[in-house]
N, C-alpha and C positions, 0 to 999 in steps of 0.2 A: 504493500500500500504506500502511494506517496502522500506526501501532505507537503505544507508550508511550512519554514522553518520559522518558527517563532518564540520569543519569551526565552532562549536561550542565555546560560549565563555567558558572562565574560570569555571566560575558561573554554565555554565549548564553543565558542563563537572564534576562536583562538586557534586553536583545532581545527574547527571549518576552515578554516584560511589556509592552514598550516597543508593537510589532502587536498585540496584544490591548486593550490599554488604549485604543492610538489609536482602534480601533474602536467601540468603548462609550463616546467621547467624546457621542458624537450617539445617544446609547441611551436611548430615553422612560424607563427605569429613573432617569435621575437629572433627570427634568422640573423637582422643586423645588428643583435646584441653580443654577436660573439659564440664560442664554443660554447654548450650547456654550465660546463665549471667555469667557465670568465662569465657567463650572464645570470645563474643559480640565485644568488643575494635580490639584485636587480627585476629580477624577476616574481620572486618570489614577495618581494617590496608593493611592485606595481599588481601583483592580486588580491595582498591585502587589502589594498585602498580599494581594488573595484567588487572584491566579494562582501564587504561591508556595504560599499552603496546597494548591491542588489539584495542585500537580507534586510537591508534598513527601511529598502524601499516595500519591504513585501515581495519581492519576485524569485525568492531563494525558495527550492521544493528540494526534501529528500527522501529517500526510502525509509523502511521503519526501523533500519537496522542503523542508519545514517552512515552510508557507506559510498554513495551515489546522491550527488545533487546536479541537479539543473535549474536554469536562469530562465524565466520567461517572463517578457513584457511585452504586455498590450499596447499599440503605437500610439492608441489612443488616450489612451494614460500614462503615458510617460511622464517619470516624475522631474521637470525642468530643473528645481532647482537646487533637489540633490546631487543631481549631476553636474551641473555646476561645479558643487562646493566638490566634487569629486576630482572635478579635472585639475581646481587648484590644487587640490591636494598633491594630485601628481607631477605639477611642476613644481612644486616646493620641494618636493621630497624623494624624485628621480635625476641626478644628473642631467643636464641642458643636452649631452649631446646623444645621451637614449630617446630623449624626448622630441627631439629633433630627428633622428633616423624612424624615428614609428611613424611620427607623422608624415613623412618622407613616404615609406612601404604606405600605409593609411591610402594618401593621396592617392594612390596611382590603383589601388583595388576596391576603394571604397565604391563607385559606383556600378558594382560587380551584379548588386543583388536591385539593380533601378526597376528591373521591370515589374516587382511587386511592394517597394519600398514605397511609394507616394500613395500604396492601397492602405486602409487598415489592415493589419496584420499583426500576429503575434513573432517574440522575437525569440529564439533559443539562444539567449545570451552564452551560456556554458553547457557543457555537459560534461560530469566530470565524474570517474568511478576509483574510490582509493585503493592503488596500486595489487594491495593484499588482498584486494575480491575481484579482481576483474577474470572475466570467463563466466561469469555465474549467472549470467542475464541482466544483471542490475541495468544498466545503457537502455537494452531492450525495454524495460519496466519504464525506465524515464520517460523514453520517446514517445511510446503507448501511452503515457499518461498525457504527455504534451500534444497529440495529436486530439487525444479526446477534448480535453480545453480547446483544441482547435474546433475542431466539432462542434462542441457546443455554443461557441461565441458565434462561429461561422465565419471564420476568416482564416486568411493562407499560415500555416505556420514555417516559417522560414529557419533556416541555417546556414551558416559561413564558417566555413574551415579554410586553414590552410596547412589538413594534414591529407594525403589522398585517402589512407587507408578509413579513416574517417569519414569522407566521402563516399566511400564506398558499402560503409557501416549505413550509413543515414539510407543512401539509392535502396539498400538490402529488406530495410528494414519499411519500404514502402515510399521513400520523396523521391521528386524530380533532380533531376541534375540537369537545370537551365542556362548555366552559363559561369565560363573561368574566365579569370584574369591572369596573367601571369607577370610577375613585377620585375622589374630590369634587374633585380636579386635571384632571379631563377624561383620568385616560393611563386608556388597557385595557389588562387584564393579560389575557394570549390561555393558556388551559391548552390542551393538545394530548396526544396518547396513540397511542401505535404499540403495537398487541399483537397476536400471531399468532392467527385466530382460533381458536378449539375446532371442532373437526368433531366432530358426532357420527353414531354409526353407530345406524341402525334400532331395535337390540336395544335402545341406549341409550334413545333417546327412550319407546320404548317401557315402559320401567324408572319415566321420570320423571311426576310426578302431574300429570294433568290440567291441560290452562291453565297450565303452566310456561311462563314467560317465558323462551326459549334465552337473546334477548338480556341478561339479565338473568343466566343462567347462565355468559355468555362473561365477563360484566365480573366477578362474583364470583369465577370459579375460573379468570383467565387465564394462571395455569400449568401449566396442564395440557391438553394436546393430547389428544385420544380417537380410535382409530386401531380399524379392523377386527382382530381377529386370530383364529386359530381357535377357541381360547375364550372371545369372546364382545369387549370391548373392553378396551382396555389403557392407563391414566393413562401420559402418560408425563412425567419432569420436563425 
């Protein structure tokens, strides 16, 4: 069962940082900070600062064992000004010239994931399983839950890696692989996409003008589900 991490003391929030961060030690995300032992500290630094915005914010879930957490925010709730105080944070307290080569990689991949970024969507900020239990499904358990919040809201649930094998985890496990970047550092940033498709009924297609691309129609309006009903079809959110 996943839940939200909440009411956590100090200590274990401390810990939470401590498995997450270890894990994104060896994360192509910080390629231009060096070998894993030259960027380990550094890194380890800058997960601090952002797995606290995301449990502070509410968007931190774990399994029950708390052994696997994921990130997920809603585009339409984003919370502005925690992240703010978040970015100060990280230039206060990351070297000028880490901060400068990420935003540097940043730049050149960020518009990886454009063609469902400007929709509401939900975001898979992290996914992260502690070293000691990975193989056991935990990942699997996350995503299945992250997808079903997709579900239910009815909007795309998105992912950005820039590990392949990760990429290929997320494609396995049910999302699209829509489109890479590749940054003049050689890392690929892998964008990915999970949305429930649009079924349409007869009456519908038939409504719609000539030579409409469905596919085309699933990715524009992936909120909304189209269902038979006795009146003909029914949006549903």
């Amino acid at each position: 069962m996943v839940k939200r991490v909440e009411n956590v003391s100090e200590e274990q929030l401390k810990q939470i940082k401590r498995v997450i961060g270890e894990a994104f030690v060896s994360n192509e995300l910080f390629h231009n900070w060096g070998a894993e032992t030259e960027r380990r500290a550094d890194v380890l630094k800058y997960m601090d600062i952002y797995v606290d915005y995301v449990y502070r914010a509410g968007e931190l879930y774990a399994n029950e064992d708390m052994t696997g957490f994921i990130g997920l925010e809603d585009s339409a709730a984003a919370p502005v000004l925690p992240r703010g105080k978040m970015i100060l944070r990280m230039f206060t307290s990351l070297p000028f010239a880490r901060i400068k080569s990420f935003l540097h990689f940043a730049k050149q991949v960020g518009r990886s994931n454009e063609r469902y970024a400007k929709l509401r969507h939900i975001d898979a900020l992290m996914v992260c399983v502690d070293q000691a239990h990975q193989g056991q499904g935990i990942a699997s358990e996350l995503i299945r839950f992250a997808k079903e919040k997709a579900d239910e809201t009815g909007v795309p649930l998105l992912f950005d890696t820039d590990m392949e094998v990760y990429a290929q985890m997320y494609r396995h496990l049910g999302c699209e692989l829509y489109n890479t970047v590749t940054a003049d550092n050689g890392v690929t940033r892998y964008s990915l996409c999970y949305k429930k498709r649009a079924m349409f009924c007869r009456k519908t297609i038939s409504c719609l003008p000539y030579g409409t691309d469905l596919e085309e129609c699933d990715s524009l309006f992936p909120q909304f589900v189209i269902r038979v009903c006795k009146r003909g079809y029914l949006p549903l959110r």
